[in-house]
C-alpha positions as CSV (number, residue, x, y, z in Angstrom):
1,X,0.0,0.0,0.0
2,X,1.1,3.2,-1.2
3,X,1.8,6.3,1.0
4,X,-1.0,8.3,-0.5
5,X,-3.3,5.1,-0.8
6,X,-2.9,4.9,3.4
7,X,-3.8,8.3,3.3
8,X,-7.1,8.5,1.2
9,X,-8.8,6.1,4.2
10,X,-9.3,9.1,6.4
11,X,-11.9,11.5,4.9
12,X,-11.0,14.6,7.6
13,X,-7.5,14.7,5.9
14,X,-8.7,15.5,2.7
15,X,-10.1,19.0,4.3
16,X,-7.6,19.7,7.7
17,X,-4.0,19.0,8.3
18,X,-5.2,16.8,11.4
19,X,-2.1,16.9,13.8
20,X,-4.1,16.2,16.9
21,X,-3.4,12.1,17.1
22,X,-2.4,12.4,20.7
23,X,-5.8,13.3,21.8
24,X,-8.0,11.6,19.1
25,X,-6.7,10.5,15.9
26,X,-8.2,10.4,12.7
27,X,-11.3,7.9,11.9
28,X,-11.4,5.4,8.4
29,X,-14.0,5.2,6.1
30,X,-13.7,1.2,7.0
31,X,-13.6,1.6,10.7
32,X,-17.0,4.1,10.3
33,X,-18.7,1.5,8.5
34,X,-17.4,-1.3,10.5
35,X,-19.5,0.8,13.7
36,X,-22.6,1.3,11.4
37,X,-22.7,-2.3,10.4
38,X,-22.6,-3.2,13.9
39,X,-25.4,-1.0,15.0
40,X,-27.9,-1.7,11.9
41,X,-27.4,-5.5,12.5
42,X,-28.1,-4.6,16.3
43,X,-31.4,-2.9,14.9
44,X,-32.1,-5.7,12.6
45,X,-31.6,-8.4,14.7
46,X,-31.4,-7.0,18.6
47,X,-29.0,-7.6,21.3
48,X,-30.3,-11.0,21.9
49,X,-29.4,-14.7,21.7
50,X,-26.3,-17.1,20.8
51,X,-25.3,-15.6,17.9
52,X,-24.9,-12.3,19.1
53,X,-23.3,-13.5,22.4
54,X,-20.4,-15.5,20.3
55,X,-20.5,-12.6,18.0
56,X,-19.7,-10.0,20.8
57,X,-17.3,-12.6,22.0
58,X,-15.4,-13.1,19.2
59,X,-14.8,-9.4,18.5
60,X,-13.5,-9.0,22.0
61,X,-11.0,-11.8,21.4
62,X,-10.3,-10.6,18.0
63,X,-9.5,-6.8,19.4
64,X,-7.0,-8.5,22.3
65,X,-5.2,-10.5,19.3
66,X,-4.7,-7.5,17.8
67,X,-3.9,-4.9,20.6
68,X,-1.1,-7.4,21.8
69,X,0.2,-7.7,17.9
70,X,0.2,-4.0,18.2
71,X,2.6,-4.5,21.4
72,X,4.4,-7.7,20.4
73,X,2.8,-9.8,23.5
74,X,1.0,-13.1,24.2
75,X,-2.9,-12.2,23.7
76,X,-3.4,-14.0,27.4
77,X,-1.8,-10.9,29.1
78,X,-4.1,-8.4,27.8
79,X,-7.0,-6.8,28.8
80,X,-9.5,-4.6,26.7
81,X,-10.9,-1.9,28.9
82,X,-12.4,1.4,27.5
83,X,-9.5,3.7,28.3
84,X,-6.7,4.0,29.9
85,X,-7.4,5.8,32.8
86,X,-9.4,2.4,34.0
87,X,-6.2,0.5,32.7
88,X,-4.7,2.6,35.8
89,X,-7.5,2.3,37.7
90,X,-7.7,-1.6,37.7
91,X,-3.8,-1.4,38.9
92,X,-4.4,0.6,41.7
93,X,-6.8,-0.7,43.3
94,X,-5.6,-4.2,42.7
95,X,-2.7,-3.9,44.5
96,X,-4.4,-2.4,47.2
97,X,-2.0,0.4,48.2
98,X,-2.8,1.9,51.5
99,X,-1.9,5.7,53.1
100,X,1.5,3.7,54.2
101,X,2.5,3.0,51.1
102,X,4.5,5.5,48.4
103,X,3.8,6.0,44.7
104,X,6.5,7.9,42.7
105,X,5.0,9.9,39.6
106,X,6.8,12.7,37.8
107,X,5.1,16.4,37.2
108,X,4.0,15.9,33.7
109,X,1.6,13.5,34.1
110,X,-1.8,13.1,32.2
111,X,-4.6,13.1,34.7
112,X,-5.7,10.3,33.4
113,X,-3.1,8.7,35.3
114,X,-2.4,11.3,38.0
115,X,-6.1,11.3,39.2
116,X,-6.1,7.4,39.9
117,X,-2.9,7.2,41.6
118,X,-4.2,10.5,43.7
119,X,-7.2,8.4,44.2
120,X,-5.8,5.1,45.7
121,X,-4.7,6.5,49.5
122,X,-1.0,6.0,48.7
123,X,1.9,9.1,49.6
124,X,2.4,10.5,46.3
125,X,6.2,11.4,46.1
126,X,6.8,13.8,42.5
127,X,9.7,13.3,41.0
128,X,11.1,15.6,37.7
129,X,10.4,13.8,34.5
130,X,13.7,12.6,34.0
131,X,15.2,8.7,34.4
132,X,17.7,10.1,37.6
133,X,15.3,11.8,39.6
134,X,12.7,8.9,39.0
135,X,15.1,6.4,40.3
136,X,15.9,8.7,43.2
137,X,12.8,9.3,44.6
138,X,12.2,5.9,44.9
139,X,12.6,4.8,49.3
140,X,11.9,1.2,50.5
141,X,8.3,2.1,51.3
142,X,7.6,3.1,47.5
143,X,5.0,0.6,46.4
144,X,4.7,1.7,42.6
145,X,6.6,3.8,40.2
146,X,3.8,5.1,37.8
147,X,4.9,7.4,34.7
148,X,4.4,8.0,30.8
149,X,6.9,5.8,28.5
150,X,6.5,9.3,26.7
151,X,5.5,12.5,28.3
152,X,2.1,14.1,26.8
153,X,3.5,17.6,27.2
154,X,7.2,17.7,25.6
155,X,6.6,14.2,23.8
156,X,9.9,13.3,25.6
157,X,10.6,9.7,25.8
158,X,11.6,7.9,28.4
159,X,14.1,5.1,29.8
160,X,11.6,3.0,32.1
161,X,13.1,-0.4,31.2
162,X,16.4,1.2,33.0
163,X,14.4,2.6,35.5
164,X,12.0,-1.0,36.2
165,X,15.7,-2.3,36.5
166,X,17.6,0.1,38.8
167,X,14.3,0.6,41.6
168,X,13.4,-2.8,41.5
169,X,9.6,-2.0,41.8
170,X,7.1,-2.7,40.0
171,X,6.4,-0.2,37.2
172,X,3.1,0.7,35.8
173,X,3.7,2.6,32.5
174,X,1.0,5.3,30.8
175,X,1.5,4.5,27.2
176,X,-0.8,6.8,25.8
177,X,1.2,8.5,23.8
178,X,3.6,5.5,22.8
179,X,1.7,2.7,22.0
180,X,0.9,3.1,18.0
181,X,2.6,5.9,17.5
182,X,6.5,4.4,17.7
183,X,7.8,0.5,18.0
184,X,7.4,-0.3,21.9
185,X,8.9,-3.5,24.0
186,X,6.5,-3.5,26.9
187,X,8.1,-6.9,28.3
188,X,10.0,-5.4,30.9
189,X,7.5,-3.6,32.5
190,X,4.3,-5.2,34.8
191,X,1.6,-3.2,33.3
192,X,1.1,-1.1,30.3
193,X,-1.8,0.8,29.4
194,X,-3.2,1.3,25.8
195,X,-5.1,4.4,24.5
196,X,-6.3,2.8,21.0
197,X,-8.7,6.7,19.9
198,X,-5.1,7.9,19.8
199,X,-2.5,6.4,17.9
200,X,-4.6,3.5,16.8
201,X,-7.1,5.6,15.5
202,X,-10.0,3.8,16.9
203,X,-13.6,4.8,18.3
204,X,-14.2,5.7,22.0
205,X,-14.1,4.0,24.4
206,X,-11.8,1.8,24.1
207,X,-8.4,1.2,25.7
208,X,-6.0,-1.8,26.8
209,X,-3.9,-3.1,29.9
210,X,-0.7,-5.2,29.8
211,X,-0.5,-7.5,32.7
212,X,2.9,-9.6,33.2
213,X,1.7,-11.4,35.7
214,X,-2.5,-11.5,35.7
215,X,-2.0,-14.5,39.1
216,X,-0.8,-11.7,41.0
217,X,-2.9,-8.5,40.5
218,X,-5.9,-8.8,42.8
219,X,-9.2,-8.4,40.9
220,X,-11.1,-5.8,43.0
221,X,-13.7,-4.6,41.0
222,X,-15.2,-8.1,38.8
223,X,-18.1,-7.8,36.0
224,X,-19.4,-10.1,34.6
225,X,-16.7,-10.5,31.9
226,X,-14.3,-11.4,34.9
227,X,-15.5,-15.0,35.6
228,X,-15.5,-18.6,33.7
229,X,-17.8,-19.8,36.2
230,X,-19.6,-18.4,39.5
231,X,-21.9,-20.1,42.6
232,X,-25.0,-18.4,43.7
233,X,-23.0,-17.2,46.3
234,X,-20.8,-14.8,44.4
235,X,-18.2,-17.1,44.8
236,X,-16.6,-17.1,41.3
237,X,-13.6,-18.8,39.2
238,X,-11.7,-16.0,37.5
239,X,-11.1,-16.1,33.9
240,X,-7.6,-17.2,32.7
241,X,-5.2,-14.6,32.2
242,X,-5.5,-10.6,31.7
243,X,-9.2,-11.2,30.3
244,X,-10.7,-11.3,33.9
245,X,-9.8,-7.2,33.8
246,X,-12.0,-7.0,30.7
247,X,-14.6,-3.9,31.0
248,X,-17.9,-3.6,29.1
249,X,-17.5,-2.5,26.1
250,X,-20.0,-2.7,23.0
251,X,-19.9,-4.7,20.1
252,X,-20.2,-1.8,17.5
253,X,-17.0,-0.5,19.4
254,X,-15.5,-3.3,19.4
255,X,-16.2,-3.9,15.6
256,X,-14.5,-0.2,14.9
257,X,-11.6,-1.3,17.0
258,X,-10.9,-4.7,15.5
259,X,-11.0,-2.4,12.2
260,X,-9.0,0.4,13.3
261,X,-6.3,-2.3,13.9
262,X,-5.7,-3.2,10.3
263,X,-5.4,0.0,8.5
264,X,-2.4,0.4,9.4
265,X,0.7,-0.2,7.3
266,X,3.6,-2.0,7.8
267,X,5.8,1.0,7.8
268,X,4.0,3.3,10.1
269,X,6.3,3.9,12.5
270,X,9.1,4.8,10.6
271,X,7.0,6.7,8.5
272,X,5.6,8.8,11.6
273,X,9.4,9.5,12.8
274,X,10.0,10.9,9.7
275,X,7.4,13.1,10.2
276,X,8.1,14.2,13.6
277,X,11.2,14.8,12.4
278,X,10.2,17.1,9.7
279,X,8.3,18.9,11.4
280,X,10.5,19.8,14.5
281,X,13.0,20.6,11.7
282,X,10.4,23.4,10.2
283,X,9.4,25.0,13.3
284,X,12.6,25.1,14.8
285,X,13.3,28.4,13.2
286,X,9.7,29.5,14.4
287,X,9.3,28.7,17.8
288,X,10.8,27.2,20.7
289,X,10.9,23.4,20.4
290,X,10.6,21.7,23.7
291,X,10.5,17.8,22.1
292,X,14.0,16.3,22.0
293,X,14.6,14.9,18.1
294,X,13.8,11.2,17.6
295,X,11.8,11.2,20.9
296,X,8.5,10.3,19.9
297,X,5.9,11.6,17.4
298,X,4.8,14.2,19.4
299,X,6.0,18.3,18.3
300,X,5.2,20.3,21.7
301,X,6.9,24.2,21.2
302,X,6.0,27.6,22.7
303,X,4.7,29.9,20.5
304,X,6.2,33.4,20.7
305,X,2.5,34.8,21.0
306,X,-0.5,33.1,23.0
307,X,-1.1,29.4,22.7
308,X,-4.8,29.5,22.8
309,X,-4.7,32.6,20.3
310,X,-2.4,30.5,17.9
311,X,-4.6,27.4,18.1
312,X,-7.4,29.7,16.8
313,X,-5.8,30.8,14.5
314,X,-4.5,27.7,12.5
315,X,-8.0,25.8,13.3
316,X,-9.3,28.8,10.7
317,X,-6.6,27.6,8.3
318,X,-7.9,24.4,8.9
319,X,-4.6,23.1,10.7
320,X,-5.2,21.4,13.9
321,X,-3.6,21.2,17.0
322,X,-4.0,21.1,20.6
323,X,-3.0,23.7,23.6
324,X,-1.8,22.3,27.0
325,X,-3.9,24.3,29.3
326,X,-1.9,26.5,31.9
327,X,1.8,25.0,30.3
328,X,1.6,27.6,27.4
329,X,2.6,24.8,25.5
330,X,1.0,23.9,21.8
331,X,1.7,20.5,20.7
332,X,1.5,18.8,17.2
333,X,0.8,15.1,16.6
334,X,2.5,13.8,14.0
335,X,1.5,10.8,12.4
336,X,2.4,8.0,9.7
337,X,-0.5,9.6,7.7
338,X,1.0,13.2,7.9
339,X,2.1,14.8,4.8
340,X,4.3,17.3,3.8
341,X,1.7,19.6,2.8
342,X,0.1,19.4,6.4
343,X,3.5,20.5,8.1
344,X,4.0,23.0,5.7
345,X,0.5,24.4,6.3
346,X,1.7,24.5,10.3
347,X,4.9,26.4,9.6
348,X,3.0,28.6,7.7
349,X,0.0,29.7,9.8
350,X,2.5,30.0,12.6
């Protein structure tokens, strides 16, 4: 599949220069019918009976096939949840961290991972979002190191395999902004969460968890997709592996998701770091670039005037980007889909 082949599946692209991937990223024509299909045979036929359970079943197990293709593990150690902030969520409160125990975070967290690890009860230490103070902060009563593989505000990537192997702890890794966008080994890490609108370029909600070791994560919160068998009681037998983490999530989703998964080509992310890397090479004259080069496929720069201003402005030249609120940081998302014409339309309207 051509370049420009890849390209002509996402309608908005042939009207914007969409550079907003690391909030939402651009929808298929495929993956917008896959949803409609899903909903009209739902009309059809309703949400009833054997067919439609195995149906619903079999997109489920055909979305964790191809989330853990997308991060080069065994399908048994995922879960598909609808975001990542559950992902997080699930972690926490599985391992049951209480007001004694410590969780190091850096500053530039997303709050979709800062507001769960606020949440559980644990002493929060912040460390700077760099590899040495990470490692530093760490104490023997730290419980959980809990941090972005790459950093939603510069796009700056980090180290954690060297930091899961100098602290010693476990390590639960935010990888919204990694996972689809470049090539990620999420093997040395315990859990790893997925945030397939972004990168992936699927429907909401939907989202993933890596487990490494799904026997000893305590399942606190079970739905119905948690058990293979349960007694009157309650008493339940948990599903095997990272599927008894599952969340509800429906089968038109699902059918979007399963799509979203195989529209993209082989060469994405080298693609995608050739674009990052163009465009941090054109607005490097323009602006202050805060992304370090080859980092990730995120282009975050202060502007020399207002953010939110700036953002105006190129949304009426049909560029679009996204402001960090109270950073005066704009960021652009850059990905395998991004043309030359698009970044050129940035540099320009800047």
């Amino acid at each position: 599949m051509s370049f420009e082949e890849a390209r002509a599946q996402f309608p908005v692209l042939e009207s914007y220069a969409y550079l907003n991937a690391g909030t939402n990223g651009p929808i298929a024509r495929s993956t917008a019918a896959a949803v409609v299909a899903e909903v009209e045979r739902d009309l059809a036929r309703g949400r009833s009976g054997a067919a439609w359970v195995e149906r619903a079943l079999a997109l489920r197990e055909d979305a964790r096939r191809g989330i853990a293709a997308v991060i080069e593990v065994d399908p048994g150690l995922v879960a598909i949840t609808d975001s990542t902030t559950r992902g997080c969520s699930i972690v926490l409160a599985g391992l049951g961290v209480t007001p004694e125990d410590e969780i190091v975070m850096t500053t530039d967290e997303h709050f979709g991972l800062m507001g769960p690890v606020h949440a559980s009860g644990a002493r929060v230490v912040l460390a700077n979002p760099d590899e040495e103070s990470i490692i530093a902060a760490v104490t023997p009563r730290t419980r959980l190191v809990a941090t972005s593989h790459v950093l939603w505000t510069t796009g700056r990537r980090l180290d954690l395999a060297r930091v899961r192997e100098q602290c010693g702890v476990p390590v639960l890794v935010d990888g919204a902004q990694s996972a689809g966008a470049i090539r990620v080994d999420v093997k040395p890490f315990d859990f790893y969460t997925v945030s397939s609108q972004k990168w992936l370029c699927a429907p909401e909600p939907t989202g993933a968890l890596y487990v490494l070791d799904p026997e000893r994560l305590r399942l606190r919160s079970p739905g119905h997709l948690a058990q293979s068998s349960y007694e009157p009681t309650g008493a339940f037998v948990p599903k095997e592996g990272a599927a008894r983490f599952d969340t509800g999530i429906g089968t038109p989703t699902l059918a979007g998701l399963v799509d979203a998964l195989a529209v993209h080509p082989e060469w994405r992310y080298e693609r995608a770091a050739e674009a990052a890397a163009r465009c941090r090479e054109l607005l490097d004259a323009r602006v202050d670039v805060l992304t370090p080069a080859g980092d990730s496929t995120l282009v975050s720069f202060r502007p020399n005037g207002d953010p939110t201003e700036l953002v105006a402005s190129l949304s009426e030249r049909g560029v679009i980007v996204r402001e960090l609120p109270r950073r005066d940081i704009v960021r652009a998302s850059c990905g395998w889909w991004t043309s030359e014409d698009d970044l050129q339309r940035l540099a320009a309207g800047i």
